[in-house]
GUZA-583581 format. One record per residue (C-alpha): x, y, z. Coordinates in nm, 2 decimals. Example, Ala and Ser with C-alpha at 12.3 -4.5 7.8 and 13.67 -1.06 7.14 Angstrom:
BEGIN
atom c1: 1.23, c2: -0.45, c3: 0.78
atom c1: 1.37, c2: -0.11, c3: 0.71
***
This chain:
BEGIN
atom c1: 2.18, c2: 2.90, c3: -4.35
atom c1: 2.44, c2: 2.70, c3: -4.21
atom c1: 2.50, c2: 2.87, c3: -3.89
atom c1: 2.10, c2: 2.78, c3: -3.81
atom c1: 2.12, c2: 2.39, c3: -3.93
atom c1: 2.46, c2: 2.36, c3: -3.68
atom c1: 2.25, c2: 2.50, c3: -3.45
atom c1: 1.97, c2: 2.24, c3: -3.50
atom c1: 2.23, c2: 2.00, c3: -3.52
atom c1: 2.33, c2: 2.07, c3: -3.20
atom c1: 1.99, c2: 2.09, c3: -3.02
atom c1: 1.90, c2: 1.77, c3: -3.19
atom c1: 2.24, c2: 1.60, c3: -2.99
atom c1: 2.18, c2: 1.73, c3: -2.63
atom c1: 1.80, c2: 1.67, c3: -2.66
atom c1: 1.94, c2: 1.31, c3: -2.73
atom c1: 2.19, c2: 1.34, c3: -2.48
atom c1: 1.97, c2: 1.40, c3: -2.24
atom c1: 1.70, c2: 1.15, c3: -2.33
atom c1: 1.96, c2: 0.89, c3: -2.26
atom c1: 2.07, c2: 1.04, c3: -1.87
atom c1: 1.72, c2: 1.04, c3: -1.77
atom c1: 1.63, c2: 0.70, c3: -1.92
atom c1: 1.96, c2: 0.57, c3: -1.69
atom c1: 1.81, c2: 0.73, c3: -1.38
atom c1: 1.46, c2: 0.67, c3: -1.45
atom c1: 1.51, c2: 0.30, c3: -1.31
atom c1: 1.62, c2: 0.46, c3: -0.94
atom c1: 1.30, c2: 0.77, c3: -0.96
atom c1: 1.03, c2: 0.53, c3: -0.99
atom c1: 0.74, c2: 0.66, c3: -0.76
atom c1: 0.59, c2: 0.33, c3: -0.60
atom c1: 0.17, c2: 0.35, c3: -0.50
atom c1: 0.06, c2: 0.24, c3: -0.19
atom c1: -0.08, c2: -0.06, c3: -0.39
atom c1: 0.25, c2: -0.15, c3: -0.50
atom c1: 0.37, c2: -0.17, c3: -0.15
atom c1: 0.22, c2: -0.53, c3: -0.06
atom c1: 0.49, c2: -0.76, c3: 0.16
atom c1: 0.36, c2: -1.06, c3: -0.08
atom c1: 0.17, c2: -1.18, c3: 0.24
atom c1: -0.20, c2: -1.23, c3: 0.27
atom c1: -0.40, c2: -0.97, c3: 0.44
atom c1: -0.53, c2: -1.13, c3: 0.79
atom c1: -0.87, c2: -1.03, c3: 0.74
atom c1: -1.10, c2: -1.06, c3: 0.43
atom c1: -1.26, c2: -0.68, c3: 0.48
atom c1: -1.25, c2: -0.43, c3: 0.75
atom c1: -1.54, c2: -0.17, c3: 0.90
atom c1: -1.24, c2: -0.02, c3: 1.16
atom c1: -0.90, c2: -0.03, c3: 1.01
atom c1: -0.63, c2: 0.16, c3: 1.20
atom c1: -0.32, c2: 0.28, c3: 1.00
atom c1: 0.00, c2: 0.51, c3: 1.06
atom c1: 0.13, c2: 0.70, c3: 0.85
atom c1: 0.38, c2: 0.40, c3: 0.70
atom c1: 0.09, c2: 0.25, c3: 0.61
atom c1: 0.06, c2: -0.08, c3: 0.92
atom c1: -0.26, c2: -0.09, c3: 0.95
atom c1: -0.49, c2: -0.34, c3: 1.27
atom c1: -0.81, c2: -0.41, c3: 1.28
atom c1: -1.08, c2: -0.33, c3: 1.53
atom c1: -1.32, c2: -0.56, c3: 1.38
atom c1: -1.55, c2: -0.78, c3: 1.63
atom c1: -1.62, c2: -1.10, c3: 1.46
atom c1: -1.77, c2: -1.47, c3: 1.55
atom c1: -1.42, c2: -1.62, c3: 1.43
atom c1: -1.07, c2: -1.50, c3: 1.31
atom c1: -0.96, c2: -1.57, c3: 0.92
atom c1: -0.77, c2: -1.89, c3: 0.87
atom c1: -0.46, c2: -1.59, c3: 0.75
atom c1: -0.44, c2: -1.43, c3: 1.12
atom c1: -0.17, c2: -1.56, c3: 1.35
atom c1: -0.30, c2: -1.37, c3: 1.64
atom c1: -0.66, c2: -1.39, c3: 1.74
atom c1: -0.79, c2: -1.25, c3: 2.07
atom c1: -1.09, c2: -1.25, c3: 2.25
atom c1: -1.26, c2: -0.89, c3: 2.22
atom c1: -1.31, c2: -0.72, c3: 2.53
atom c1: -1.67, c2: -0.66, c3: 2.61
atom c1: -1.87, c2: -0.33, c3: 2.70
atom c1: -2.09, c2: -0.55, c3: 2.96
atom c1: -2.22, c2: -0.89, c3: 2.97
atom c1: -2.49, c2: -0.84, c3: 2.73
atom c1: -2.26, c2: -0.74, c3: 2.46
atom c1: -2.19, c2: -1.06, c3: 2.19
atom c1: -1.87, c2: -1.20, c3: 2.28
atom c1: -1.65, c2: -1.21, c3: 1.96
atom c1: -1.25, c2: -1.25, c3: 1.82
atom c1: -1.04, c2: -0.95, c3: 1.72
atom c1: -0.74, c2: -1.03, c3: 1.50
atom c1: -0.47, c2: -0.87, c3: 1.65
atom c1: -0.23, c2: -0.86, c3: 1.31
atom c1: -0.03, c2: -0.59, c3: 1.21
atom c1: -0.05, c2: -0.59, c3: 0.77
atom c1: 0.14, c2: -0.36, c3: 0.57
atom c1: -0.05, c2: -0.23, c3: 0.32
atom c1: -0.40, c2: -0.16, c3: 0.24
atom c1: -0.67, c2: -0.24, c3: 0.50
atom c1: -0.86, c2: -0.41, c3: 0.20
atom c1: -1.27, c2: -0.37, c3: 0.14
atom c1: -1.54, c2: -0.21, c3: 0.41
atom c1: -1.74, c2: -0.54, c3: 0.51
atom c1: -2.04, c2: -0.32, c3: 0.58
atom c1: -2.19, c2: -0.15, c3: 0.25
***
């Protein structure tokens, strides 16, 4: 009997042992969602029908609109198929993070 309660013993100590290591690492391991990875700044559009990302997730935006948001710090005029085509404003704004909301449901 007392050769299996050293034995417990002893499981009971590394099992506590090793509780504490990985509670020490776990502050480097933490896996971070996309939505965790915001810069803190504003996105530069409110929603977006045509959002173009890489793979670090910068995303533009190919949105036509009447007028830029008051966030974007580059607005262009959008090129036009032809002259009948609305004229419009693209902002040209590279955001880090999640394009945000389709404008069109």
């Amino acid at each position: 009997m007392k050769k299996g309660s050293s034995a417990a013993v002893l499981l009971m100590l590394s099992v506590a042992a090793l509780l504490l290591v990985g509670a020490a690492v776990a502050d480097d391991a933490i896996i971070r969602l996309h939505s965790d990875a915001g810069t803190g700044e504003t996105r530069p559009w409110d929603c977006c029908d045509h959002p173009v990302c890489t793979k670090r997730s910068w995303c533009g935006w190919q949105d036509v609109v009447e007028q830029c948001s008051p966030a974007c710090r580059s607005c262009k005029p959008a090129k036009r198929a032809d002259e009948s085509a609305p004229s419009g404003y693209m902002c040209r704004d590279a955001y880090h993070g999640s394009p945000g909301p389709k404008c069109m449901l």
